[in-house]
Steps between C-alpha positions, in 0.01 A plus 500: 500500500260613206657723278311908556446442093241200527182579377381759235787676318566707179864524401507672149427822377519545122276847423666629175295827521591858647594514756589173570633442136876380416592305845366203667491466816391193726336557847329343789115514520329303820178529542338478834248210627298796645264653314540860617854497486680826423697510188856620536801568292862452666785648269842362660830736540872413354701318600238290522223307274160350542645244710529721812125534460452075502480499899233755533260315223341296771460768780358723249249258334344258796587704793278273729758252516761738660229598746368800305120549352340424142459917514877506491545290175631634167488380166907527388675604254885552442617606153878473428663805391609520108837364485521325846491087495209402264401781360615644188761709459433840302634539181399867566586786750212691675444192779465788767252466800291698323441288195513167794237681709243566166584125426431361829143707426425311221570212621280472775198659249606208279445244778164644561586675843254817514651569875831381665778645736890518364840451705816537462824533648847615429529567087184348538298751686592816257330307264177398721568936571456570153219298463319744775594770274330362224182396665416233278145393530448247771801575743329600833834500678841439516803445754879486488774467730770748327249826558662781268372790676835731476436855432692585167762747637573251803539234210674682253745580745553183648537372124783729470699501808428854611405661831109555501334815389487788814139551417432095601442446917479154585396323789712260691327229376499637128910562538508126574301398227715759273831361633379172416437545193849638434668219587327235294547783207859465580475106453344530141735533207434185403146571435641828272740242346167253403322807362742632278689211435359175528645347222882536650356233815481242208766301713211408707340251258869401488568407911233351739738630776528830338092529462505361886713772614353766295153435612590380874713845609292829437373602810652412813182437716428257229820342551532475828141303510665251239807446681289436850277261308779303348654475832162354618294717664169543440391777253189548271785432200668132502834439270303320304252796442809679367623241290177435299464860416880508359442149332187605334695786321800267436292282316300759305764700406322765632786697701566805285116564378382496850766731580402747221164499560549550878743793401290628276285629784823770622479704155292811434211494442466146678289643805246790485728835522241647718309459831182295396208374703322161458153512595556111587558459823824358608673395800884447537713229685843589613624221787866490654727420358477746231703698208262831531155552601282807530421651850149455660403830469621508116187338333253754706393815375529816700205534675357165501482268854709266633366145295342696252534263162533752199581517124878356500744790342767361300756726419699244287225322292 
């Protein structure tokens, strides 16, 4: 079977200058056999790497093989986050979505991309979020599958473990979302633990079963998907899927910087402390099984009719 990396491919980035100054990073850069091939940026979520992103290379860039059109194709590209695998590790704090997001920017204007789409899921998408926020010129779009769409009293009391406001009325469908939400809050400390203390999880660079077990039991739904591919049933994750991404920061070293950067992304200041609109447009994913996801009715404004597309409000950057 041809490996999904045959063909053209760029795997280093070395731009010195702001904002992209201090850190290299490596990523993945296919370009499409089809001329009018859509440029598009895919920023991958923790804890994961660019190698969750290796099977959808070939969809993505001939689609006409898997039955799709040439109208379908995209030109690729997959950066690594700073500190994960390849990519340097910062020497410097201030790796926050924010600064990712206006790096990802430059990027693409660097590789001469005066329009392309961005994706992201997971850590991943508040990053592709932020980059809606920003605008930078030439994104006409972008899409994630973690949509942070939470009202800031809802959130700031699900952050703290308190009843909601008596002013909020929710929907059914909203108080399922909400509940949600608290539980995979309630599964997190570990992600409070890699923002404020990264350096104390040095004993990962120490243990390959420690870094396997750290990595491997965070969310239950992502568990439970592991454990039913391992015992052989067919999943879009294989054991050996899981096993390259935990081998890949073995090797590198890369355990705690991934897991600072990733933290990075829970302190304030992190996310925009407002509601914000991107005038980009931007559709979200949320398929069972799932940590949280937004209602139908959240991404809508009052007002608007049912399958309206509007400006996507992001009330957590």
């Amino acid at each position: 079977m041809p490996s999904p990396l045959s063909g053209s491919i760029v795997c280093v980035d070395r731009f010195r200058d702001r904002p992209l100054r201090s850190i290299g990073r490596i990523f993945i850069h296919v370009r499409s056999k089809h001329e009018d091939a859509l440029p598009l940026l895919v920023t991958h979520g923790w804890p994961g790497s660019v190698i969750e992103q290796l099977k959808i290379i070939e969809p993505l860039v001939d689609p006409t093989v898997h039955g799709g059109s040439a109208a379908d194709a995209f030109h690729l590209m997959v950066p690594s986050m700073p500190g994960y695998g390849f990519s340097g590790k910062p020497a410097e704090s201030g790796w926050n979505p924010k600064r990712m997001a206006k790096a990802w920017g430059e990027l693409m204007n660097r590789l001469g991309y005066t329009r392309y789409v961005a994706s992201g899921g997971d850590w991943g998408a508040i990053v592709t979020e932020q980059m809606g926020l920003q605008e930078p010129e030439g994104l006409i779009g972008f899409h994630t599958n973690t949509a942070n769409a939470v009202r800031p009293p809802v959130m700031a009391a699900v952050e703290g473990g308190d009843p909601l406001p008596a002013d909020v009325t929710l929907s059914a469908e909203e108080n399922e979302a909400v509940e949600q939400l608290r539980s995979a809050y309630a599964d997190v400390p570990y992600a409070f633990q890699m923002g404020t203390a990264p350096q104390t999880l040095a004993a990962l660079v120490d243990s390959p079963v420690g870094l396997a077990v750290f990595s491997l039991d965070h969310d239950w739904q992502s568990l439970e998907m592991i454990f039913r591919s391992v015992a052989g049933e067919p999943e879009g994750l294989t054991p050996d899927d899981v096993l390259d991404n935990i081998t890949l920061f073995w090797l590198t070293k890369s355990a705690v910087s991934q897991l600072a950067c990733t933290g990075r992304t829970l302190r304030p200041g992190s996310r925009s402390s407002a509601p914000r609109e991107s005038n980009s447009p931007s559709p979200s994913a949320s398929s069972p099984p799932r940590c949280t996801g937004p209602p139908r009715a959240g991404p809508r404004r009052p007002g608007r009719p049912e399958g309206h597309q509007p400006r996507r409000r992001s009330d957590q950057g």
